[in-house]
C-alpha positions as CSV (number, residue, x, y, z in Angstrom):
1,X,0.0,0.0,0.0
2,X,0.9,3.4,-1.2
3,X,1.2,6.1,1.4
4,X,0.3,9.9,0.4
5,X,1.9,12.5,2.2
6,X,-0.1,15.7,2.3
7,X,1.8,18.5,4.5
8,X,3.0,22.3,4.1
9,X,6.5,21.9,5.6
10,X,9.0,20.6,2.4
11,X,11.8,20.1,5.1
12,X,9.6,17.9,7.2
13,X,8.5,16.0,4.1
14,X,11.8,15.3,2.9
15,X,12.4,13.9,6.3
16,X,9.4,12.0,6.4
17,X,10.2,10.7,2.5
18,X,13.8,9.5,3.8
19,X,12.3,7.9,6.6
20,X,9.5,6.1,5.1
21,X,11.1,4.8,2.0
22,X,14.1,3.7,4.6
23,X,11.6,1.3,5.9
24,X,10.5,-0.1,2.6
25,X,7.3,2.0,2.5
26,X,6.2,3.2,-0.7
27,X,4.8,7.1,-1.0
28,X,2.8,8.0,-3.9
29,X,2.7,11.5,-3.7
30,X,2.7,14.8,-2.3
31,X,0.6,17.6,-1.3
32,X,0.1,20.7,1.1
33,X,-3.3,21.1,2.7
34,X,-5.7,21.6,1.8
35,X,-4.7,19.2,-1.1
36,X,-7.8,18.0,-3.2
37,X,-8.4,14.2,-2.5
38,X,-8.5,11.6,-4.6
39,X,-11.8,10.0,-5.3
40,X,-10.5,6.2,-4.5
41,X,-8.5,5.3,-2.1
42,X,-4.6,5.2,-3.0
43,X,-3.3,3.9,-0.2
44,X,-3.2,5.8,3.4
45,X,-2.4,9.3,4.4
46,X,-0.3,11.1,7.2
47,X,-1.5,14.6,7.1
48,X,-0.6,17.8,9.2
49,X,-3.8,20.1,8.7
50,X,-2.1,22.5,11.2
51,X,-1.9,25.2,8.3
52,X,-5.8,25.2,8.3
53,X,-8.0,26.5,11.6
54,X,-9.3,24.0,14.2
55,X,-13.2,23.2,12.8
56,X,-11.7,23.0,8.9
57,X,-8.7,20.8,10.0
58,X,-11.5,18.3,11.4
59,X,-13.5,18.5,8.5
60,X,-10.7,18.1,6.1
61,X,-9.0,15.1,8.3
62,X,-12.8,13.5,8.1
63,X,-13.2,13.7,4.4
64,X,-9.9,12.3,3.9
65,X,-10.9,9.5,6.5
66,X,-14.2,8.6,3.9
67,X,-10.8,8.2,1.3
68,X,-8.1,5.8,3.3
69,X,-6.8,5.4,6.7
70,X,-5.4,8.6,8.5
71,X,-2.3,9.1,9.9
72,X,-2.4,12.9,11.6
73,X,0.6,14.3,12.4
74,X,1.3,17.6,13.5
75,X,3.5,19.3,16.2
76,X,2.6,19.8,19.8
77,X,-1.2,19.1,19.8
78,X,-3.1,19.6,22.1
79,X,-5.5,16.8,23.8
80,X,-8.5,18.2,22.9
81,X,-7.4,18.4,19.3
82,X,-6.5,14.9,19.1
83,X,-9.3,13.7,20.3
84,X,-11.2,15.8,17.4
85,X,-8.9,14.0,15.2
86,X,-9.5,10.6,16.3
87,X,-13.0,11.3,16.6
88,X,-12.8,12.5,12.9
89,X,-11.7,8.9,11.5
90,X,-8.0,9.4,11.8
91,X,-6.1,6.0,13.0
92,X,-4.0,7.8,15.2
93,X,-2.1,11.2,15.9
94,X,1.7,11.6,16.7
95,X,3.3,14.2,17.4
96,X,5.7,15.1,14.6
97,X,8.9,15.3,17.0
98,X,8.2,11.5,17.9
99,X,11.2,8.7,17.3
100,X,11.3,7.8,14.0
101,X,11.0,4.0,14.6
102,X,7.5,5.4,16.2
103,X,6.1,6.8,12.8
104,X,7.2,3.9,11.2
105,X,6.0,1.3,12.8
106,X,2.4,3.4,13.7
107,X,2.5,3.8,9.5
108,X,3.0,-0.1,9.2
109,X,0.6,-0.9,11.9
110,X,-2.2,1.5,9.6
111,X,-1.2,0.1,6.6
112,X,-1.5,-4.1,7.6
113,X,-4.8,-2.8,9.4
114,X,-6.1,-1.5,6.4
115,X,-4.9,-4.5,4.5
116,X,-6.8,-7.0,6.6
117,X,-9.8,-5.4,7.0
118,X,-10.1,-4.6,2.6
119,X,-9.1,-8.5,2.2
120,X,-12.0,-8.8,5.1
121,X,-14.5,-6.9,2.9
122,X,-13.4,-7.9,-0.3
123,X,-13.8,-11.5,0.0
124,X,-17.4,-13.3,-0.9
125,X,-19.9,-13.9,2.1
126,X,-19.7,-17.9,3.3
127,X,-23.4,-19.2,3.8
128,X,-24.0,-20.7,6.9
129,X,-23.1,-23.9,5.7
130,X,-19.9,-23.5,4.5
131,X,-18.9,-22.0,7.6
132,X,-20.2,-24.5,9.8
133,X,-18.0,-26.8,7.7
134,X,-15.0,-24.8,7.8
135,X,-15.5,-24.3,11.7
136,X,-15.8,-28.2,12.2
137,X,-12.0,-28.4,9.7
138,X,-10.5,-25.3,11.9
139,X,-10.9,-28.1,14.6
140,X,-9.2,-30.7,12.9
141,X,-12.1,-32.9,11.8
142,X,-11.8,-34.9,8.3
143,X,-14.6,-34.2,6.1
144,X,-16.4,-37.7,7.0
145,X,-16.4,-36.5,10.5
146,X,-18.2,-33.2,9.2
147,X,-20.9,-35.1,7.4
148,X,-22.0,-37.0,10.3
149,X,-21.2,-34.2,12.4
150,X,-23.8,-32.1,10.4
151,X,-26.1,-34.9,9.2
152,X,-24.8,-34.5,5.2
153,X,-23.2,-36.8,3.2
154,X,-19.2,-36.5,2.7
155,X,-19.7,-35.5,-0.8
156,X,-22.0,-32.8,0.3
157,X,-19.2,-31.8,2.6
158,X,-16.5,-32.0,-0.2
159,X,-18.8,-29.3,-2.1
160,X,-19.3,-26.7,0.4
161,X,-15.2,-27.1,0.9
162,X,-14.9,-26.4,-2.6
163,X,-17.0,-23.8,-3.0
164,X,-15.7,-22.1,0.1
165,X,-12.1,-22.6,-1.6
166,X,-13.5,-20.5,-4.8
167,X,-15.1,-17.7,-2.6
168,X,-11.7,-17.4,-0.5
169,X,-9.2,-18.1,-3.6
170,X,-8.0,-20.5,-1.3
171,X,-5.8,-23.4,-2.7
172,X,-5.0,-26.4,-0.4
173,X,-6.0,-27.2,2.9
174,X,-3.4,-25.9,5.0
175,X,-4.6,-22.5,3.9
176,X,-8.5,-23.7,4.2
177,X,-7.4,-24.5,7.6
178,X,-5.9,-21.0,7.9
179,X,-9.4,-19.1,6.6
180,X,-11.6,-21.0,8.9
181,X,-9.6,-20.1,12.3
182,X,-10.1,-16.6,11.2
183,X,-13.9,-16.8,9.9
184,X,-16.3,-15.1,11.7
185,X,-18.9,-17.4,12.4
186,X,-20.9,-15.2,13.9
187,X,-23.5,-15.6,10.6
């Protein structure tokens, strides 16, 4: 994931650039608020809307928010104003003085966050059935053990498997096993 720097201090950003790119993180551009924002996300944003006043800071931290995952960072904020910010949709706020190991690993801690939760919503709804059969394999059972289990036949268990392979792009059955510990079974 691409990370999009939008902040009025060139110094700081070259800094931040350095730093980022250091860690093996990818930035994809760069702007000064109040930057116009991309209509799609491109990847996630660390932004200092210090440049604008308090009530269009929030605003513009929330619209970016509705666009990717927000990283605000800005120097010596105040409490109150952080909590605006979080409140607004940003994923965190640092202080800009902070260690650089700090930034980077909040940035990758955004980033994998936003990963998992677009695989999360990307990936095709199980029906109930499929993940009552991938709960029974998360805990080791053999698909004849499902079946009787769940009162189907074994062939009726080798489908849903299949088709829940499909939905997930899943290949083999380690990585089956892998989807099903982590399935919400909640449906």
């Amino acid at each position: 994931m691409s990370i999009h720097i939008i902040d009025a201090s060139p110094v700081y950003v070259i800094g931040l650039v350095h730093v980022l790119t250091g860690a093996g993180l990818t930035v994809s551009g760069i702007n000064a608020p109040p930057a116009p924002l991309p209509t799609h996300s491109t990847g996630a944003f660390l932004v200092d809307p210090s440049v604008l006043e308090p009530p269009a800071a929030a605003r513009y931290v929330a619209d970016v928010a509705k666009v990717g995952p927000v990283l605000v960072l800005e120097m010596g904020i105040p409490e109150e104003q952080r909590s605006i910010y979080l409140g607004a949709g940003a994923y965190e706020v640092l202080d800009k003085i902070r260690e650089p190991k700090t930034l980077v690993e909040t940035v990758q801690a955004m980033v994998a966050q936003e990963a998992a939760q677009s695989t999360h919503k990307s990936a095709p709804a199980l029906s109930n059935r499929e993940s009552q059969v991938l709960q029974h394999i998360s805990r080791g059972l053999t698909h004849g053990q499902v079946a009787r289990r769940l009162g189907i036949s074994q062939h009726t268990v080798d489908t849903y498997v299949k088709r829940a392979r499909l939905k997930l792009s899943l290949g083999n059955k380690a990585e089956l096993t892998r989807a099903a510990l982590f399935q919400d079974f909640d449906n």
